[in-house]
Structure formats: C-alpha cells, structure tokens
DOMI-43271 format. One record per residue (C-alpha): x, y negated, z. Coordinates in steps of 0.05 Angstrom, whole numbers, plus 5000, padded with zeros to 4 digits. Layout:
% DOMI-43271
[[X; Y; Z]]
...
***
This chain:
% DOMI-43271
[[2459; 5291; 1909]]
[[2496; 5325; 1961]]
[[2541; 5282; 2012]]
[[2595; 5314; 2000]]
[[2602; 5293; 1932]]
[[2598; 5222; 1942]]
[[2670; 5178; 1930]]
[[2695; 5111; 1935]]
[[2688; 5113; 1856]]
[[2616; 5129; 1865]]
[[2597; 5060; 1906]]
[[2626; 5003; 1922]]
[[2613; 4963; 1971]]
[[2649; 4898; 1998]]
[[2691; 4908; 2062]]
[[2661; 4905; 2125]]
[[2724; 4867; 2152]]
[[2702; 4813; 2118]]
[[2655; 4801; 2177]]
[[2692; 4833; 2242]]
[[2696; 4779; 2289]]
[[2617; 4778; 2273]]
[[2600; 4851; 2289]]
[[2546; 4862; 2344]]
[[2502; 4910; 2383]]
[[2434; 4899; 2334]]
[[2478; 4898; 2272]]
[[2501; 4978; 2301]]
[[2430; 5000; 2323]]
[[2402; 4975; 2262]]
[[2460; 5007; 2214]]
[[2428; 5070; 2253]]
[[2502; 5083; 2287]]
[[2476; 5079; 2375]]
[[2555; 5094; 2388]]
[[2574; 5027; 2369]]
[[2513; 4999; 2425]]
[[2540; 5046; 2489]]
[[2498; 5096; 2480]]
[[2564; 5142; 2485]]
[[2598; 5106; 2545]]
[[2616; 5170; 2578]]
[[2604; 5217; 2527]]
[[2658; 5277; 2532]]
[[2685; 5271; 2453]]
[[2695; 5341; 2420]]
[[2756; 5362; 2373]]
[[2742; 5343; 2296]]
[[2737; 5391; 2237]]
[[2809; 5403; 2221]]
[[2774; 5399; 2154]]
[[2743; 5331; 2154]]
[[2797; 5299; 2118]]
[[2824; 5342; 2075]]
[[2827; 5309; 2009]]
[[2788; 5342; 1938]]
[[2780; 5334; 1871]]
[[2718; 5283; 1879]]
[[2774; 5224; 1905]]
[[2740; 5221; 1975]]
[[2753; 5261; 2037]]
[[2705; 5314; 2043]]
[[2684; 5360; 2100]]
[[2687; 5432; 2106]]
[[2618; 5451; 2081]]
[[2586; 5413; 2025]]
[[2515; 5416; 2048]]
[[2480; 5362; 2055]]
[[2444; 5328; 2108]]
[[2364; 5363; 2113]]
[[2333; 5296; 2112]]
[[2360; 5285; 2037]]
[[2320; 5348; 2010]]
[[2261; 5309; 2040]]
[[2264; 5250; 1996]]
[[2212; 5216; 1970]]
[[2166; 5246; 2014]]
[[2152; 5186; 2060]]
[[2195; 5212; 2115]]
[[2258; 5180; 2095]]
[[2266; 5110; 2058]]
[[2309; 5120; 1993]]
[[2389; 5104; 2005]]
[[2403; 5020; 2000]]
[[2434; 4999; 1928]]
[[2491; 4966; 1916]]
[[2447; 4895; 1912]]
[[2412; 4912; 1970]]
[[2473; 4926; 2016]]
[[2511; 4863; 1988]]
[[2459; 4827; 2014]]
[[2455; 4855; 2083]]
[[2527; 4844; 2091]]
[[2514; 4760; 2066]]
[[2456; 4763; 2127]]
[[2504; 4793; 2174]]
[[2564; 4746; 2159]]
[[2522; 4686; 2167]]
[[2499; 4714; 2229]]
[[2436; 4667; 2247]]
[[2392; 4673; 2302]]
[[2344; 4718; 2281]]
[[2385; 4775; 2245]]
[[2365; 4829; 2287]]
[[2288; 4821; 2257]]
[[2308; 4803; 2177]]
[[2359; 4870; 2186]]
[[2300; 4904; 2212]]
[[2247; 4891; 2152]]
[[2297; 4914; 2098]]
[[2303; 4974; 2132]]
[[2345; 5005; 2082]]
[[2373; 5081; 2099]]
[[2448; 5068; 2105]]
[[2466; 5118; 2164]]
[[2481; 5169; 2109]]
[[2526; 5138; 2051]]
[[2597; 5155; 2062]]
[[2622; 5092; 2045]]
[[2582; 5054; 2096]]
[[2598; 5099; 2141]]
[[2672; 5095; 2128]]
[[2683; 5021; 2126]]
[[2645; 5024; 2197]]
[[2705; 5066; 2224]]
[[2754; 5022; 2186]]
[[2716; 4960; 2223]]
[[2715; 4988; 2297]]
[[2797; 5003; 2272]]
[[2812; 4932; 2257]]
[[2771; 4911; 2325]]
[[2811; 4965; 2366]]
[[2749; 4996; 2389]]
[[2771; 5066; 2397]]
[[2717; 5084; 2436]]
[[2659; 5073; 2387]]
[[2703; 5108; 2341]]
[[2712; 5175; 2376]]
[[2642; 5176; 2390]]
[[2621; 5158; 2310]]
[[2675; 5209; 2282]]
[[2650; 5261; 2324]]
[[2571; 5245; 2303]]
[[2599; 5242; 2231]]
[[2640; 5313; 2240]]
[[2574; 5347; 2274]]
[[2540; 5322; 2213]]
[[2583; 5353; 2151]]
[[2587; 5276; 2130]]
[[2649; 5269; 2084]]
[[2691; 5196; 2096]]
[[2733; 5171; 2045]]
[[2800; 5141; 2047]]
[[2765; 5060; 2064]]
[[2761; 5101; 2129]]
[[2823; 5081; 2146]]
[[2856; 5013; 2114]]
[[2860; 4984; 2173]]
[[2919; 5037; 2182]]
[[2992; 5030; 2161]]
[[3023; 5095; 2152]]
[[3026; 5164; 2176]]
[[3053; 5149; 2240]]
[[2995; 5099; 2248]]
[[2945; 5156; 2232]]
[[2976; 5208; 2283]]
[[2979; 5158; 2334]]
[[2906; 5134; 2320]]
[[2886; 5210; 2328]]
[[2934; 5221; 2391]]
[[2906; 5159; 2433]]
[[2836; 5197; 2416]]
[[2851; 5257; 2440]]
[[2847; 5292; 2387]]
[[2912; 5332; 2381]]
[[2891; 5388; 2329]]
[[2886; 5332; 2276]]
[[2958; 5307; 2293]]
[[2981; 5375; 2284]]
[[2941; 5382; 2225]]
[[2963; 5311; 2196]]
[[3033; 5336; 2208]]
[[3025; 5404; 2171]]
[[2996; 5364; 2110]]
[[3054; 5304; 2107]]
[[3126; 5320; 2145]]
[[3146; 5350; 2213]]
[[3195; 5297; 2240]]
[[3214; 5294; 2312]]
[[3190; 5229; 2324]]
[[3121; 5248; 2299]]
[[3130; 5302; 2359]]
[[3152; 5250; 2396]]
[[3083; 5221; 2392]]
[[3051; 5278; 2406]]
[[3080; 5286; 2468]]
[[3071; 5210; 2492]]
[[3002; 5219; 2492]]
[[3006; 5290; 2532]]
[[3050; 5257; 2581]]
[[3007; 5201; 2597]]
[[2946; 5247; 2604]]
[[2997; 5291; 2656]]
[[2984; 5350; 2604]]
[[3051; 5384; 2612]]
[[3027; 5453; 2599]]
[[3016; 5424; 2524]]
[[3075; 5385; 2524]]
[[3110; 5456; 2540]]
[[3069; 5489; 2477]]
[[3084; 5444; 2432]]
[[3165; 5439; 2453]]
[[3155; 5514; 2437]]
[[3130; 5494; 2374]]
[[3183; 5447; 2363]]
[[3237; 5499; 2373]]
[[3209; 5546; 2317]]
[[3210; 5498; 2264]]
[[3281; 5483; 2283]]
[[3277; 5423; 2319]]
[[3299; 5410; 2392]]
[[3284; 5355; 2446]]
[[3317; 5287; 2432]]
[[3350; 5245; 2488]]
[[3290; 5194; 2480]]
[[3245; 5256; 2491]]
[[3277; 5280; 2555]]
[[3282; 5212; 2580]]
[[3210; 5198; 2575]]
[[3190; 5268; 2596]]
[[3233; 5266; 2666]]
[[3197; 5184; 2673]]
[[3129; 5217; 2672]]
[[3142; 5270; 2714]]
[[3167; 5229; 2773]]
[[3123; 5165; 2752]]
[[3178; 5116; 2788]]
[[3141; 5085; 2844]]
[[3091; 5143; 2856]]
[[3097; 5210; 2896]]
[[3126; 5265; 2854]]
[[3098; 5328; 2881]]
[[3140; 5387; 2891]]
[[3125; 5420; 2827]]
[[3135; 5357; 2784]]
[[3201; 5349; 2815]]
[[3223; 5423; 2795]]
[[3204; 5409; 2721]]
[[3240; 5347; 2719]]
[[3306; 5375; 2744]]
[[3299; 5430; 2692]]
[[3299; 5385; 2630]]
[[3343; 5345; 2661]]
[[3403; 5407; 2664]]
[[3367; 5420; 2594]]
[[3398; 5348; 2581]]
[[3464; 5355; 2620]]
[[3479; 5428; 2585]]
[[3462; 5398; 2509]]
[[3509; 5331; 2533]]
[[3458; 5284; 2524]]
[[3469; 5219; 2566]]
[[3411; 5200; 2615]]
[[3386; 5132; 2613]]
[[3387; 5085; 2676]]
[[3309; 5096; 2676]]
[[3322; 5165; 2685]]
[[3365; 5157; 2741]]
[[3321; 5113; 2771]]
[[3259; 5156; 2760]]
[[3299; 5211; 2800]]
[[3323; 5173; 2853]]
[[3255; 5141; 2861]]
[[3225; 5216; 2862]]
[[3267; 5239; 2917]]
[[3268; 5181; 2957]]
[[3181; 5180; 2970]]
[[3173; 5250; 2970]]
[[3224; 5228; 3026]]
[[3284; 5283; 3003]]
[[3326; 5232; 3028]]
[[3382; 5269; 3026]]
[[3369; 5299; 2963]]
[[3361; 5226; 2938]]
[[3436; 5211; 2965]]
[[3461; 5276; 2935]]
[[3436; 5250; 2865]]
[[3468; 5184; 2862]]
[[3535; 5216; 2894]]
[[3538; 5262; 2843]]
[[3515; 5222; 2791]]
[[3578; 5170; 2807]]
[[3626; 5227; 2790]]
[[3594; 5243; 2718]]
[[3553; 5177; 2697]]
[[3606; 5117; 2727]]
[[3562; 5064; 2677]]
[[3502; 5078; 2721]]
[[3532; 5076; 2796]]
[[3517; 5005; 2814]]
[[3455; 5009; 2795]]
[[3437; 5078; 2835]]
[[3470; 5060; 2900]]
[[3436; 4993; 2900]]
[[3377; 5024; 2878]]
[[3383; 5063; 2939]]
[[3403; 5012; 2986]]
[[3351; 4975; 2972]]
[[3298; 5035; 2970]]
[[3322; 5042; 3049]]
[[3318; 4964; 3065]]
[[3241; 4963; 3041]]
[[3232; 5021; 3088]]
[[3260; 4999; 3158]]
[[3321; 5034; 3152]]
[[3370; 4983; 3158]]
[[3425; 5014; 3181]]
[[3428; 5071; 3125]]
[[3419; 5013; 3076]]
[[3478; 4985; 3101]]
[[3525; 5043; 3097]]
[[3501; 5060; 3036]]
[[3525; 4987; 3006]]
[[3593; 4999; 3045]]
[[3615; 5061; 3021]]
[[3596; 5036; 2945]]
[[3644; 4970; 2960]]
[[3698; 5024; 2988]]
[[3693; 5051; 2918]]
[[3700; 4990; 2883]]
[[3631; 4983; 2861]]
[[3599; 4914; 2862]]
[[3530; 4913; 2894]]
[[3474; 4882; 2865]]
[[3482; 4820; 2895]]
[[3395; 4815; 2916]]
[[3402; 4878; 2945]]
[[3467; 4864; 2988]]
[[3430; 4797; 3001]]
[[3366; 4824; 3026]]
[[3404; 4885; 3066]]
[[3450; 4825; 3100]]
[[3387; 4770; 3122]]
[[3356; 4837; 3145]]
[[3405; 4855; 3188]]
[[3419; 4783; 3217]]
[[3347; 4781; 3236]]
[[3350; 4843; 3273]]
[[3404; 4841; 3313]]
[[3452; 4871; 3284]]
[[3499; 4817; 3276]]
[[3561; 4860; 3271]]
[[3538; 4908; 3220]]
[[3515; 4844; 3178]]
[[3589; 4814; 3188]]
[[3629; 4881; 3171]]
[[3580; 4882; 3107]]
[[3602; 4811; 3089]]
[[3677; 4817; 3100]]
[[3672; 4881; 3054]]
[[3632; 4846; 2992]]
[[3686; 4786; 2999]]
[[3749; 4828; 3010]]
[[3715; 4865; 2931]]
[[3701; 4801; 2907]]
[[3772; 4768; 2921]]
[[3805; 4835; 2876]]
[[3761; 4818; 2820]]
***
C-alpha cells in the first residue's frame, strides 16, 4: 500500500494527548522520530512542500508525489518488521501512559515499525503542538516533507482555526505555507498582519516590503495597527536605530500622516526614543515640537518623555527647559519626570533652576 493513500478512516488510533505530560526522550528514539531527542538542536529547517497539505479525495492530507517510502517495497524480506496493528499500538500507548521504570526496554522488544504510518506520525506533531515544542516540530515536518509522508488532519487538533494555523507556520519560519494557507482559505489583512509580525521580529524588512507589495495588488493597504507596529520594530524603543532604519520609519510614518491615520503614543515614543540614542537630539526635539501642533492628545507624554530621556543622561539643564517651556504651554508634566528632573537639580547645584522649575509647575497647578 502506498503512503500516500493511507487516511484517518484507514486507522485509528487513540490520541497521543492522552499521555503528553508523559512524553520523553526513549519514548521519541524508540517511535524512530531522533528530532524529538536533540538530534536537530541546530539544524537549519528547510521550506515545506507547498503541497504537503493539500487535501484529496482519500480524507487525509497527502503530499505531492504518491510514492511510497523504498523500504515498504522491501517487506517481508527481513529488512523491515511489518507496520504495528491497531492492538499492538493500543498497547504501546497503555505502556507509555503508565510510564514505569523500565519502558525504554519493554518499547524496545515490541519493536513494532511505526516511523511510517501517517497517523502515528500525525498525532506526534499534534502532541509536540499541545506541548508547544515548536522546535521538534520543524525539524519532524521537515523529515516528514523530505520523505513524501502524507499527514492527515489529527496533525493539527491541537489548533483552533486558520489564524492558529498561519501563525503556527509563521513562528516556524515557514512563510510559503502562510501564503499558501492564505490562497486556499481568505486573504484578510489581519492574516497579513501576521505575516508581517513574524518578518518584523526576525528584522526581515525586505519581505515585509514584498509582501506590502503583495498586499496592494489584491487591493488591500496597510492598517494603522500595521504602521504602528512596523515604525516600533524599526526603531526597537530602547535600542540604537541605525541610520537606515530611521529613514524607513519616517517613510511609513508620512505613509501614515498622508492616508490620516492617527499614530499611537508607542509610535511617538518609538520615534522619539530613535532620535534621542542615535543622539539626533535635535531631531528628537523637532519631533515632539511638531508633533504638539498636530497630535495635542500625545504632548505630555512626548515632552516628558523627553525630559526625562535628558535627565537619565546628565543633561540636566536641557531637561529642565524642556519641562518649562511644556508648563508655558499649559501642559502638565508627568509628575515622576518633573520630580526626578527637580531632586536632580537640587543635588547639583543648581538650586535656582530647581526653584524657577517649581514656581512654574505650582503657578500650572493653581489654574487647574
């Protein structure tokens, strides 16, 4: 029988679930999988058959060629032991669950020939699913995929959803299946939006560029939330932005301004934060100025934000000013930061700048 042609109508076997919490090391390398025991720690994955899962006629998901593995045309000839029945696997499942001390040995003299059947080996991907082992699972799926071994929907339970399944294949790496997932169910921005999470986080902006290409011929443009987390990643608040990074982010962000699209505060801060230790001071100053004529609900948050970016750093005095011409404006500090910026400047010296700062913040707080 080819392996191809086996279904989940075919066999049935109980869940591997069942027994999760009692999954080990000998249990893998006697199931004949050595992913699941390290052997791939390391182990540079390669993209999946876009074909793997694409579903046929027998009920199972099948791969792209039907041929089967060469050790079945060599059966019965002493060089492969005939595949487990349904008895014999229901019992290696009741040895594994009651997990006693010497299960490595009794799962070694059954030694049934398991590694092949496609529902084994797709309630073992539904198992490492349910344990979060992601790992073990990249490195199985891409053993199975080199093989032409078909999985079948018990693959993956553990999954709720589409979305689930793109982001499953997106934390993998393995993009082409998103796409492909997406080409087979809906194209929805925020299955995009996935998409380009994942490229984000792996700094892969050249792809997040290709696929908001991609985006734009179906019809769809960037959302806020897109922008937003695009511009966050780029300047990584907290981190150097580079040069380059800096350039992108300003052009999605006058992508943003020219569509109308309000920035969120995290976006502001992300900027301000970018300038400020890639030490464009000025530039820094420049954004929260004119951000103040166009974005008022986020001005007490960028000037303090500021203030308090130049109070970490030594420079005092610029801190202060800063918090003065905000009060001037009739913006209300963040009281930490116009607290940390006025012990600071006590415990320098600068006693005078500390009291003018003081008077100011009481003068604002006696309008209110």
């Amino acid at each position: 029988m080819e392996i191809s042609k086996l279904s989940h109508k075919n066999l049935s076997f109980p869940s591997l679930s069942a027994f999760s919490s009692n999954w080990s090391p000998s249990v893998s390398k006697f199931m004949g999988f050595p992913g699941c025991n390290g052997r791939y720690n390391g182990h540079r994955s390669q993209i999946l058959n876009l074909y793997l899962f694409e579903s046929s006629i027998h009920g199972c998901v099948r791969g792209y060629k039907t041929s089967s593995f060469d050790a079945y045309k060599e059966m019965g000839t002493g060089r492969i032991r005939p595949k487990a029945m349904q008895k014999q696997a229901a019992n290696i499942i009741d040895l594994i669950k009651r997990d006693e001390y010497d299960l490595e040995s009794k799962l070694d003299s059954l030694r049934p020939e398991l590694r092949c059947n496609s529902d084994i080996c797709s309630l073992v991907i539904d198992n490492c699913g349910r344990l979060d082992d992601y790992d073990d699972m990249r490195s199985l799926l891409n053993e199975f995929n080199e093989n032409r071994l078909c999985l079948t929907k018990k693959a993956f339970e553990f999954l709720h959803g589409v979305s689930s399944l793109m982001e499953m294949f997106s934390a993998l790496g393995f993009f082409d299946m998103v796409k492909f997932v997406m080409k087979k169910t809906e194209r929805k921005i925020s299955h995009y939006y996935i998409l380009i999470r994942e490229m984000c986080r792996r700094c892969d902006f050249k792809g997040v560029r290709d696929i908001q290409d991609e985006m734009r011929e179906e019809g769809f443009e960037l959302s806020s939330r897109i922008y937003n987390y695009l511009i966050s990643c780029l300047l990584k608040n907290g981190e150097y932005a580079d040069a380059c990074k800096i350039e992108i982010a300003c052009h999605y962000f006058d992508e943003m301004v020219a569509r109308d699209l309000e920035p969120r505060l995290s976006t502001h801060a992300a900027f301000i934060k970018g300038f400020f230790y890639s030490e464009q001071y000025e530039e820094a100053y420049k954004y929260v100025v004119d951000s103040d004529k166009k974005y008022k609900c986020s001005s007490c948050m960028n000037y303090s934000l500021l203030a308090r970016l130049h109070q970490k750093r030594g420079n005092l005095v610029i801190a202060q000013n800063i918090l003065s011409e905000m009060i001037k404006k009739g913006l209300r500090p963040y009281f930490k930061v116009y607290m940390k910026v006025l012990n600071c400047l006590d415990k320098s010296g600068r006693e005078t700048l500390a009291t003018d700062l003081q008077e100011q913040f009481h003068q604002l707080h006696s309008k209110a």
